[in-house]
C-alpha positions in Angstrom: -0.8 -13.7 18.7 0.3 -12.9 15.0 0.0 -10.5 12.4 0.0 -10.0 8.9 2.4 -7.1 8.3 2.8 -5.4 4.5 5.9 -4.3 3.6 6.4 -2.1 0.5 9.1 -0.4 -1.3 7.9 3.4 -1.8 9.8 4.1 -5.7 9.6 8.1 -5.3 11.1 8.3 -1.8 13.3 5.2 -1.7 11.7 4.2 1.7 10.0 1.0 2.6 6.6 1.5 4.8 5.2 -1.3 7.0 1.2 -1.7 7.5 -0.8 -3.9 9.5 -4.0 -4.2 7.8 -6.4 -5.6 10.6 -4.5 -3.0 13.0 -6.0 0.1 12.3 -3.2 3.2 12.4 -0.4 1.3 13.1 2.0 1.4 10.5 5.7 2.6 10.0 8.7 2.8 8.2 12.6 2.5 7.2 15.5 3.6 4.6 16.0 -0.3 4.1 13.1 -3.4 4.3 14.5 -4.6 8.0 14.7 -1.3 9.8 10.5 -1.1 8.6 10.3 -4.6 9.8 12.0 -3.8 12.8 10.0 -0.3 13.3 6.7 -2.6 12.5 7.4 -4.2 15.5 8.0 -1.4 17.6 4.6 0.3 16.9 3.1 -2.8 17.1 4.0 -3.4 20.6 3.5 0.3 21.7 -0.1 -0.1 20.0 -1.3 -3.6 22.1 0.7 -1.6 25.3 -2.8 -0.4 27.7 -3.4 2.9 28.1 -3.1 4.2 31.9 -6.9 6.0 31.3 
């Protein structure tokens, strides 16, 4: 399965942030483009994981 993630360079804090529009909430962020990537991914994955309900 993919995703379309958007990755942005924030000008006022220097940050990049990392949305997945058609996944709602998950989103993150990093000081350079890869480590938002790379956080991206990580929320991803802890957002598909099932919850033990």
């Amino acid at each position: 399965m993919k995703f379309r993630v958007v990755v942005k360079k924030d000008k006022l804090t220097d940050r990049w942030s990392a949305v997945f529009p058609e996944v709602p909430g998950c989103a993150s962020a990093g000081d350079t483009e890869a480590e938002a990537v790379e956080n991206a991914r990580e929320a991803l994955s802890l957002w598909l994981k099932p919850s033990k309900i």
